[in-house]
N, CA, C and O of each residue as an XYZ file, in Angstrom:
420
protein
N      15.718    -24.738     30.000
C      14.461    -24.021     30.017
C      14.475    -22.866     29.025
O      13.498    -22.802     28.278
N      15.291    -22.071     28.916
C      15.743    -20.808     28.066
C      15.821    -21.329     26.641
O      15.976    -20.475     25.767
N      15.735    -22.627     26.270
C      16.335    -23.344     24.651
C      14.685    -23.689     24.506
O      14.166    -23.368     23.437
N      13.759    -24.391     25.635
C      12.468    -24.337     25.344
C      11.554    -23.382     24.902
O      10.765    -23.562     23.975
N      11.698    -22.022     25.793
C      11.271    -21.423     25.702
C      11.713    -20.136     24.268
O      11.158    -19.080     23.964
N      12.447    -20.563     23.906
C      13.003    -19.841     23.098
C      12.925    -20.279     21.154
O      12.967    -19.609     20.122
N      12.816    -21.509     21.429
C      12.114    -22.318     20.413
C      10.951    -22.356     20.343
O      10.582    -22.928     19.317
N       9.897    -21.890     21.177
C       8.768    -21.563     21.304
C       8.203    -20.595     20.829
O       7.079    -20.629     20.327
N       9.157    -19.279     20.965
C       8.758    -18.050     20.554
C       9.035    -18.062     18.995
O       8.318    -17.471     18.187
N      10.323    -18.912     18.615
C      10.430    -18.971     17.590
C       9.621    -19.402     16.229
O       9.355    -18.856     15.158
N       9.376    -20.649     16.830
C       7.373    -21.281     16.577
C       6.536    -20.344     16.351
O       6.065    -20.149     15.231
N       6.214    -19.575     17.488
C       5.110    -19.105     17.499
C       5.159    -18.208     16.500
O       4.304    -18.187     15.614
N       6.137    -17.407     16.551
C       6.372    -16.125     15.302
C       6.529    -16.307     13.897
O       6.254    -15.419     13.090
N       7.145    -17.906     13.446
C       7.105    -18.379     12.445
C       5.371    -18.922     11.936
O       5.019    -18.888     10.757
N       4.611    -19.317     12.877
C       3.247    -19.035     12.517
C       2.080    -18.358     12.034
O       1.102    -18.514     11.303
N       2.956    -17.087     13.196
C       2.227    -15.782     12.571
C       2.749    -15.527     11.459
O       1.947    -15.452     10.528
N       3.690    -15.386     11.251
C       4.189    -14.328      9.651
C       3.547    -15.500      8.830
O       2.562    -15.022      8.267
N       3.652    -16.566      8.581
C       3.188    -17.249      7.452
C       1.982    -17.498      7.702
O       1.507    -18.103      6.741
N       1.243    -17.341      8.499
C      -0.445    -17.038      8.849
C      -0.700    -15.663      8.106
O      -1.547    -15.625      7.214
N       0.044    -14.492      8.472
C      -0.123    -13.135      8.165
C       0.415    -13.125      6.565
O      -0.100    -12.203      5.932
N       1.096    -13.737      5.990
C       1.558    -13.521      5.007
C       0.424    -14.405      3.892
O      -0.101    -13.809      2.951
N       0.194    -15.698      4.135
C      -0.829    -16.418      3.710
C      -2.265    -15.498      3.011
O      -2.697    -15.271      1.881
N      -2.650    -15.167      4.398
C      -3.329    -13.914      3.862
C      -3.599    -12.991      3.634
O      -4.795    -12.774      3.439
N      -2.686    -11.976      3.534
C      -2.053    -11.351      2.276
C      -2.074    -11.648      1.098
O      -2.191    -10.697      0.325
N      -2.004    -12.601      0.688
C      -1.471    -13.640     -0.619
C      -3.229    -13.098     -1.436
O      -3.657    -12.385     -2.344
N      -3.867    -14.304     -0.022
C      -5.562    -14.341     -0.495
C      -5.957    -12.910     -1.098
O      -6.456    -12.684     -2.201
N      -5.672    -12.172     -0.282
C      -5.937    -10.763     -0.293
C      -5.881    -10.193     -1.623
O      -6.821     -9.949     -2.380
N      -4.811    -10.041     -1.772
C      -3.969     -9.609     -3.145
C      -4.741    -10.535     -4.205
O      -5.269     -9.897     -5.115
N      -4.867    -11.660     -4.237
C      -5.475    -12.537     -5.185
C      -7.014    -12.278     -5.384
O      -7.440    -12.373     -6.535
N      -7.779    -11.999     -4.499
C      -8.897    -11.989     -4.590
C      -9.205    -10.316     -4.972
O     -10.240     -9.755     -5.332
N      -8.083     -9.903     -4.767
C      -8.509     -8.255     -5.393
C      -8.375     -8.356     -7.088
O      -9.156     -7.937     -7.942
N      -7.134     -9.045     -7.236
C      -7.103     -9.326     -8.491
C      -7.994    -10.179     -9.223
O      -7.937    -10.082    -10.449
N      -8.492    -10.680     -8.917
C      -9.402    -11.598     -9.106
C     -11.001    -10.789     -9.088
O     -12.011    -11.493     -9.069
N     -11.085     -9.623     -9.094
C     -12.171     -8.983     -9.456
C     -13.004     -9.077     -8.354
O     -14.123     -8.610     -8.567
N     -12.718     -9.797     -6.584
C     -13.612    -10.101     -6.036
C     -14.154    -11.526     -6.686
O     -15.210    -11.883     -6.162
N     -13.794    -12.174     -7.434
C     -14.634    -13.597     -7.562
C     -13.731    -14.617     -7.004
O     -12.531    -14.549     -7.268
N     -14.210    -15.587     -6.231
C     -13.713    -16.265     -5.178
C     -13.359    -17.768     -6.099
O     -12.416    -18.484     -5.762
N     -14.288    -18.122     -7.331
C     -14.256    -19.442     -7.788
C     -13.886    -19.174     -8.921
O     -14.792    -19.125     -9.753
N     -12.282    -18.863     -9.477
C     -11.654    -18.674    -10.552
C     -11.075    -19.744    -10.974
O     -10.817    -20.706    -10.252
N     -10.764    -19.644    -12.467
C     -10.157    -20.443    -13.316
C      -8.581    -20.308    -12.713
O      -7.988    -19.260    -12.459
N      -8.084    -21.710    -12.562
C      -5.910    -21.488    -12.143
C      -6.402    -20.678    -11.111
O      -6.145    -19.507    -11.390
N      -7.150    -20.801     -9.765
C      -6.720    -20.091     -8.471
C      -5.439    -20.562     -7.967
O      -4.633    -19.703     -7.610
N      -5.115    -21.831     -7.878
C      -4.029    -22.468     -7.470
C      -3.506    -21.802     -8.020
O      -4.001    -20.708     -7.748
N      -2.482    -21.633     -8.932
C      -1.805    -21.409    -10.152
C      -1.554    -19.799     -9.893
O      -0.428    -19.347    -10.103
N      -2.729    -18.846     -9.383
C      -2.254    -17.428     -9.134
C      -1.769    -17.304     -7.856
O      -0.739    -16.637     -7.757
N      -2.245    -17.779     -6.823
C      -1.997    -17.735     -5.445
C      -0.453    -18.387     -5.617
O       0.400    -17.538     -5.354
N       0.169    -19.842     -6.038
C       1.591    -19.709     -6.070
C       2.148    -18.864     -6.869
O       3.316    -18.777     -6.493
N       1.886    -17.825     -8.242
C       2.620    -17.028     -8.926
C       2.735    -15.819     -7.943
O       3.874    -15.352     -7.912
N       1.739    -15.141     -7.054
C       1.629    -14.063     -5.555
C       2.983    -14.611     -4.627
O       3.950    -13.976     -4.207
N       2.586    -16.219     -4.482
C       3.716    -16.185     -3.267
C       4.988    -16.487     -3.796
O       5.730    -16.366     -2.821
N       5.790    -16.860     -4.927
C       7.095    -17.084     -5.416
C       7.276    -15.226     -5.584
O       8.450    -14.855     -5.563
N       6.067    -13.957     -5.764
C       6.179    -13.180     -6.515
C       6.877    -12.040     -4.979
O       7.834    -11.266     -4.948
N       5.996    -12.386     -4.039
C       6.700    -11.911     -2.222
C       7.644    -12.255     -2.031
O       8.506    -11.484     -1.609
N       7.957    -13.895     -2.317
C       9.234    -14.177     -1.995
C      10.298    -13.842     -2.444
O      11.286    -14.036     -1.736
N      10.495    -13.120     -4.001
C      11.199    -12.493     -4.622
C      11.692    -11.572     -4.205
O      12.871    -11.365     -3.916
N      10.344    -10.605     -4.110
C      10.611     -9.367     -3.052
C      11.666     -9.295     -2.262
O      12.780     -8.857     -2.551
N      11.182     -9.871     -0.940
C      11.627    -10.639     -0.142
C      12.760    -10.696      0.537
O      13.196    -10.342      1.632
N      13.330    -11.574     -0.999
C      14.571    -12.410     -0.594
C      15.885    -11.261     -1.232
O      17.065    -11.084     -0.929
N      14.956    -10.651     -2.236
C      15.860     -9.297     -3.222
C      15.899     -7.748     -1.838
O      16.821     -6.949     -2.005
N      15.365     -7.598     -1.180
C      15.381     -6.825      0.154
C      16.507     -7.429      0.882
O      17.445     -6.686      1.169
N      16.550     -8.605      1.205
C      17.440     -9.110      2.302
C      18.684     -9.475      1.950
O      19.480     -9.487      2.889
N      19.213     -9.853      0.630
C      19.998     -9.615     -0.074
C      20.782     -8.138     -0.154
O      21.932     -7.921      0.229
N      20.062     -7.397     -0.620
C      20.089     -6.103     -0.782
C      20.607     -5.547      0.589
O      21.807     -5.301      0.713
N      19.724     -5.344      1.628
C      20.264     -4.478      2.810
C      20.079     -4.924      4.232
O      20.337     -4.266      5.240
N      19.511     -6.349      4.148
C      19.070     -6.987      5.380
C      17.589     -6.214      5.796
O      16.622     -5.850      5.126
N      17.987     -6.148      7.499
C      16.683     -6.151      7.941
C      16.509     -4.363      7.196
O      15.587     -3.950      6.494
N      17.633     -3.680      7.626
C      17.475     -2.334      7.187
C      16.746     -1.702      5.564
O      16.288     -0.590      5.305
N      16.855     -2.642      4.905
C      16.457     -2.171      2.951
C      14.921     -2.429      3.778
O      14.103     -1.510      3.739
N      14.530     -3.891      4.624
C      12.946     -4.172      4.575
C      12.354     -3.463      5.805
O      11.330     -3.768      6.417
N      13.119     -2.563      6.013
C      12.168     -1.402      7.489
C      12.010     -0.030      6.296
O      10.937      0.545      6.114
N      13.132      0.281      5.658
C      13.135      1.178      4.959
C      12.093      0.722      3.404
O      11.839      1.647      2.632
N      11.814     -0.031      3.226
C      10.478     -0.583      2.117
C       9.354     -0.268      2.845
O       8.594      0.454      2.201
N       8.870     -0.612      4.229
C       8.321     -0.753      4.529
C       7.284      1.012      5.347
O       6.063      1.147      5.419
N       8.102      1.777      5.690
C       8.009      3.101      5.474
C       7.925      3.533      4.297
O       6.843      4.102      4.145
N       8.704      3.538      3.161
C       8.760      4.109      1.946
C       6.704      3.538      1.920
O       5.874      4.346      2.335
N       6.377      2.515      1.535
C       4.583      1.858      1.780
C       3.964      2.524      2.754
O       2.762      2.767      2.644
N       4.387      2.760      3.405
C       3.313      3.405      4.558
C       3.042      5.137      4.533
O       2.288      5.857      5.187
N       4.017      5.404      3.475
C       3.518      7.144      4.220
C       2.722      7.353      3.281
O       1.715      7.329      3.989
N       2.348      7.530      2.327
C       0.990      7.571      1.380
C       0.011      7.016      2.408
O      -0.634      7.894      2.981
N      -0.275      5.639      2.810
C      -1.485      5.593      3.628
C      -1.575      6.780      4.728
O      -2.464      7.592      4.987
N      -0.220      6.532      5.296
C      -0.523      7.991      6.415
C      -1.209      9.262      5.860
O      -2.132      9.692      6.551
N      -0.968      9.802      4.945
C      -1.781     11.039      4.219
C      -2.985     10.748      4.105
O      -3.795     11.653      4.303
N      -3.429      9.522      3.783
C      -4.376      9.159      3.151
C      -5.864      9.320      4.681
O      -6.990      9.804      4.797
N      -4.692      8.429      5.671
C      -5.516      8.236      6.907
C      -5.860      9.710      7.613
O      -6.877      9.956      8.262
N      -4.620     10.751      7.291
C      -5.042     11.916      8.082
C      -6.246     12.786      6.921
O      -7.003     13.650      7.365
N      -6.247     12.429      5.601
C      -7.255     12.909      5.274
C      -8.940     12.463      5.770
O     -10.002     13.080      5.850
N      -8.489     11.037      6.039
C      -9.828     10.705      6.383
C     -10.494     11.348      7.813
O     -11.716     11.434      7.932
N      -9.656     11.747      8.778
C      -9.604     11.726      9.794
C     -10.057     13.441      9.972
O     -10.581     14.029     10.919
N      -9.625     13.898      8.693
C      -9.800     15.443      8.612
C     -11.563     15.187      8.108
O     -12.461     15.609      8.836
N     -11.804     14.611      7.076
C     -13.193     14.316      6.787
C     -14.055     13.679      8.153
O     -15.248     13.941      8.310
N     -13.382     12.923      8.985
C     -14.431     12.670      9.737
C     -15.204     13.750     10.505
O     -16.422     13.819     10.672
N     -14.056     14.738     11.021
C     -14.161     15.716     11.745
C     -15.218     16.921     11.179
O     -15.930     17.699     11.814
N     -15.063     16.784     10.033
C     -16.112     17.793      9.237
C     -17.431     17.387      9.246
O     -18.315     18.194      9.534
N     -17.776     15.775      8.857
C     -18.824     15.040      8.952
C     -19.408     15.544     10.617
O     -20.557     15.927     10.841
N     -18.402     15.438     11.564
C     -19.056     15.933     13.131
C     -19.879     16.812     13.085
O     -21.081     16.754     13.345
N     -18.994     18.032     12.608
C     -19.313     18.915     12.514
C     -20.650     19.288     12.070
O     -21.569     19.534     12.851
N     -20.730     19.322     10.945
C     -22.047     19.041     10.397
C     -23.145     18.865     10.612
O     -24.129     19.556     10.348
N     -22.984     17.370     11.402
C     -24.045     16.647     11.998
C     -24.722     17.438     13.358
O     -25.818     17.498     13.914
N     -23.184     18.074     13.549
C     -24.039     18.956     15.119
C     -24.608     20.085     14.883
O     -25.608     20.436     15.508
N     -24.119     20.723     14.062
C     -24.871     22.051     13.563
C     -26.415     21.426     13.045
O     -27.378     21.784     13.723
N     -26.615     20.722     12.142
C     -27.545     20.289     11.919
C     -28.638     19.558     13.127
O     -29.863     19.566     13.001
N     -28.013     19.039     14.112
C     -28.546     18.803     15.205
C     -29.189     19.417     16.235
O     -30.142     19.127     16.958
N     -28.163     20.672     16.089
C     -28.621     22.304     17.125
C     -29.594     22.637     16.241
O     -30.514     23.285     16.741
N     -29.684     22.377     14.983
C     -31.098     23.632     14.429
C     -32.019     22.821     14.098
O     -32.799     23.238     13.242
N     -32.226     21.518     14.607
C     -33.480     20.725     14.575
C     -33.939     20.573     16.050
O     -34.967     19.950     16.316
């Protein structure tokens, strides 16, 4: 039961990441791609994206195992974090605003 269930999870998680990674791929491609969906060699960019992750990848796990790709993966994220607490500082001002402007109407 424990070998079923355990091959299961394994399944399942191997789905997601290459579900999640898949599109990613799109993602990345279609940004590059100017936003136009019906390009010349789409095939052709979408495998140069995914041999171009897998590189990544495989040069991370090589490199330091799971530890180099937790530590990549922070090193990527704290710029968005700034990014998100700025927004978050703008939303708060936008409140603001809106209520003052609200009290004197």
């Amino acid at each position: 039961m424990a070998i079923g269930v355990s091959a299961m999870v394994v399944v399942l998680l191997l789905t997601y990441l290459v579900t999640s990674a898949d599109s990613a791929i799109l993602v990345i491609n279609l940004i590059n791609a100017a936003g136009k969906i019906n390009i010349k060699n789409r095939a052709k960019h979408i495998l140069i994206w995914i041999v171009a992750l897998t590189a990544v990848i495989a040069a991370l796990l090589l490199a330091g195992g799971l530890d180099a790709i937790t530590s990549a993966m922070i090193i990527a994220a704290v710029p968005f974090s700034f990014i998100i607490i700025l927004m978050a500082i703008s939303l708060l001002k936008a409140l603001i605003v809106d209520l003052i402007q609200a009290r004197k109407s």
